[in-house]
C-alpha positions in Angstrom: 94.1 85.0 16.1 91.6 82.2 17.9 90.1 79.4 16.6 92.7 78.2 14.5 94.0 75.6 16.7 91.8 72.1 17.3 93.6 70.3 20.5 93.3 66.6 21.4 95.1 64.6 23.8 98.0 63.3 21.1 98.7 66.2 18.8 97.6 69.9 17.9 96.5 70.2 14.7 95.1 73.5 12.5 91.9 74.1 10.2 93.1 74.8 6.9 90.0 76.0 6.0 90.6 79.3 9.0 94.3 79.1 8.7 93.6 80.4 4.9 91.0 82.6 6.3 93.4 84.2 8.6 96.0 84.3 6.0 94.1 86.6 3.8 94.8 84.3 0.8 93.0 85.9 -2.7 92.9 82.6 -3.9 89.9 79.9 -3.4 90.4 77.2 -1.0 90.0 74.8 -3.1 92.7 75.6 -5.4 95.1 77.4 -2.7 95.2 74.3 -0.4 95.5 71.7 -2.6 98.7 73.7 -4.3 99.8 74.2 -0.6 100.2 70.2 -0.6 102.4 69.8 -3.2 105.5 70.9 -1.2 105.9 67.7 -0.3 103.6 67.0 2.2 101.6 63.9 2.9 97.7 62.8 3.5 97.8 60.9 6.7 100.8 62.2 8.1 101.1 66.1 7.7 97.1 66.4 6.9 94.0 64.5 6.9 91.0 65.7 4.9 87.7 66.4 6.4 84.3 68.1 6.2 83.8 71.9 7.9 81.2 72.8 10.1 78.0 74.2 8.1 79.4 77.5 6.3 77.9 80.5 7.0 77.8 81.5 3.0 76.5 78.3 1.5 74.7 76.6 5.0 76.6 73.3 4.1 79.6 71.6 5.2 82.7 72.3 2.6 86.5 70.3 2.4 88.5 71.2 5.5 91.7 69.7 6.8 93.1 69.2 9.8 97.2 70.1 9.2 99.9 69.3 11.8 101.4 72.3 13.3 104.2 72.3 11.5 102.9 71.7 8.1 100.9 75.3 9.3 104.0 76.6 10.2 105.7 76.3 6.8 102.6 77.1 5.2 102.5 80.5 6.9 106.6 80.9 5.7 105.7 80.2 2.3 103.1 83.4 2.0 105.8 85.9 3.3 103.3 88.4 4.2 102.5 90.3 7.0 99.7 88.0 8.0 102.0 84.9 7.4 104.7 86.3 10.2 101.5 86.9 12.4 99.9 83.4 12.0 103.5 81.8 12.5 104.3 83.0 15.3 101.2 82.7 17.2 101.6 78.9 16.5 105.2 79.0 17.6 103.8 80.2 21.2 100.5 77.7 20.9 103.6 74.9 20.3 105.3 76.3 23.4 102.7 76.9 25.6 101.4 72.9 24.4 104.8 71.6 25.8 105.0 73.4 29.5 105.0 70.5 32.1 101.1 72.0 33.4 100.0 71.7 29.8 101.6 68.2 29.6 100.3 67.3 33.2 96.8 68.8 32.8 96.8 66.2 29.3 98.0 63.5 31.4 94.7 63.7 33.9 92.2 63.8 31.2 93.6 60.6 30.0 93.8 59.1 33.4 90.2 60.3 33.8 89.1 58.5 30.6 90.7 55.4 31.7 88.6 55.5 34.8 85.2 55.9 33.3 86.5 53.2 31.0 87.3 51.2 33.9 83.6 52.1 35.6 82.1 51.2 32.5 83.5 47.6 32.9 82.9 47.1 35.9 79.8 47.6 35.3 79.2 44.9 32.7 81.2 42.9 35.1 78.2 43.8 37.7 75.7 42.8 35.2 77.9 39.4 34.4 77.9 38.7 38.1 73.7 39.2 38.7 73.0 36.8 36.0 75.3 33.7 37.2 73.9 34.5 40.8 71.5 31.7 40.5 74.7 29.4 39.9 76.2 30.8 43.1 72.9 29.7 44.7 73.0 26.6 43.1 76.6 26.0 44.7 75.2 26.8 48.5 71.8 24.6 48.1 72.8 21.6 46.7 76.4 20.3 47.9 76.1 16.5 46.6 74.7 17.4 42.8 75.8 13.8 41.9 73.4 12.3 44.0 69.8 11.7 43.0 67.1 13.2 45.5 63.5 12.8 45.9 60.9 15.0 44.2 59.9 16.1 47.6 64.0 17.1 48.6 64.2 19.2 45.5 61.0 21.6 46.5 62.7 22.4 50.1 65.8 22.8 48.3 63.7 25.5 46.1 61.8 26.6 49.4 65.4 27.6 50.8 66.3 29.7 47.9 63.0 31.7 48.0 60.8 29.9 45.9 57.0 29.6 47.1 56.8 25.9 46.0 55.8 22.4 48.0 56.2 18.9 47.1 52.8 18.8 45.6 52.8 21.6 43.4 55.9 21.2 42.1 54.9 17.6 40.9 52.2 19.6 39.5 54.5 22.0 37.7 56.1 19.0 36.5 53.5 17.5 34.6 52.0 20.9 33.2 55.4 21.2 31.7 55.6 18.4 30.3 58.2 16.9 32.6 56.4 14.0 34.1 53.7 12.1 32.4 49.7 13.8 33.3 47.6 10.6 32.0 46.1 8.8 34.9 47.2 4.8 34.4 50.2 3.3 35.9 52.9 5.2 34.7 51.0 8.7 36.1 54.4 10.4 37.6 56.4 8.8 36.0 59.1 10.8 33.6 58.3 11.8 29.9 60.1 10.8 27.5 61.5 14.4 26.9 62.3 14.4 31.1 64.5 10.6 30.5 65.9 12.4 27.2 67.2 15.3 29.4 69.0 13.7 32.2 66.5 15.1 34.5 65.6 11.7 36.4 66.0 8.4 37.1 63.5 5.5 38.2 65.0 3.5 41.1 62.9 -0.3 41.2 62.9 -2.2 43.8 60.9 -5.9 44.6 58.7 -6.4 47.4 57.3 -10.5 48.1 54.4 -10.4 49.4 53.1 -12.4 52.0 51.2 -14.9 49.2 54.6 -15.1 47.1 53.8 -12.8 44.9 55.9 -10.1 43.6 55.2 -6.6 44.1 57.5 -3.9 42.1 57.6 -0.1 43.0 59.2 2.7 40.9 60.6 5.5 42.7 61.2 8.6 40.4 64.5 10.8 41.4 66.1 13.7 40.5 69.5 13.3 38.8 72.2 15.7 39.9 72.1 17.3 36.5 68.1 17.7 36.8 68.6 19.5 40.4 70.9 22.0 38.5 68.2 22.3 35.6 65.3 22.8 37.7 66.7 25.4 40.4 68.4 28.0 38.1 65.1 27.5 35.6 62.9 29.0 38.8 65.6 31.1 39.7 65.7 33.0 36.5 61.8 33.2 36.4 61.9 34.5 40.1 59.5 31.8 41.0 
């Protein structure tokens, strides 16, 4: 009398493909179940219709569906055979042995366990959500003032501190490779692009020198904006350098 009964953790339900089997019904499954449903029971909530495992006769899945346990029940009153007394009362004791507080405890840990795993399993996304805003974090500890415009030269030991094989020099370099600060040779060699101004990535601080003669002498000083600091360290951060 095995392999009737197909447990989850909510409800016990039967094949109704075996069930007939075990019955010894003369009639074809699929006219004998679909007659069975008739008595008043309903898809969804007394059965649900499915596919079998590949048959043994044909090598392909056939209907099947999975019946509550007390739609299998009535069934096996309605054939009031031999086989039908047998079948009944086997799922009468399944029922019973279903309901004994180890049954319902040993239920109750399998769904704790599943909520664990789930729980692992976010935690680990969390893990990954945590590894890719470190370079904020690291952001946070190297620059304190991010409102306040630095020096070119500030900005590569800030990048030095946080692991990143950089100096003053190359990282002007970088800059203009990257289209940051301007490459030509001329006066304004240094000085931001267009796309660097566009950005918020700098700021030119002027000042006015007179010269001994009385003429006047105007220097341009390029800075890093608080924003650009932020830009700059995550974007070697992220590429490790």
């Amino acid at each position: 009398m095995n392999g009737i009964i197909s447990v989850n953790e909510d409800a016990q339900t039967v094949s109704a493909r075996e069930l007939h089997e075990l019955l010894n019904i003369g009639t074809a499954f699929k006219d004998w179940f679909p007659r069975m449903c008739e008595y008043g029971f309903e898809e969804g909530k007394d059965f649900c219709s499915k596919m079998s495992k590949t048959s043994q006769s044909s090598g392909r899945p056939a209907k099947d569906a999975d019946i509550s346990l007390d739609m299998a029940k009535q069934i096996c009153m309605m054939q009031r055979t031999s086989e039908g007394k047998r079948c009944r009362q086997y799922l009468i004791d399944l029922e019973k042995a279903w309901n004994t507080p180890e049954q319902v405890m040993a239920r109750a840990l399998k769904i704790a366990d599943r909520q664990i795993e789930s729980l692992k399993m976010r935690n680990t996304v969390l893990e990954g959500d945590v590894n890719r805003m470190r370079p904020k974090e690291i952001f946070a500890d190297a620059v304190t003032a991010s409102s306040s415009s630095i020096l070119i030269g500030e900005l590569a030991k800030i990048l030095r501190q946080n692991g990143i094989d950089t100096g003053e020099k190359r990282l002007f370099r970088w800059m203009r490779q990257q289209g940051y600060l301007i490459r030509r040779k001329g006066t304004d060699y240094n000085m931001p692009t267009q796309r660097g101004m566009e950005l918020n990535l700098f700021e030119i601080r002027e000042r006015t020198f007179t010269n001994p003669g009385g003429s006047i002498r105007i220097t341009k000083t390029v800075l890093v904006t608080g924003r650009g600091q932020q830009y700059f360290i995550n974007k070697f951060l992220r590429q490790g350098g």
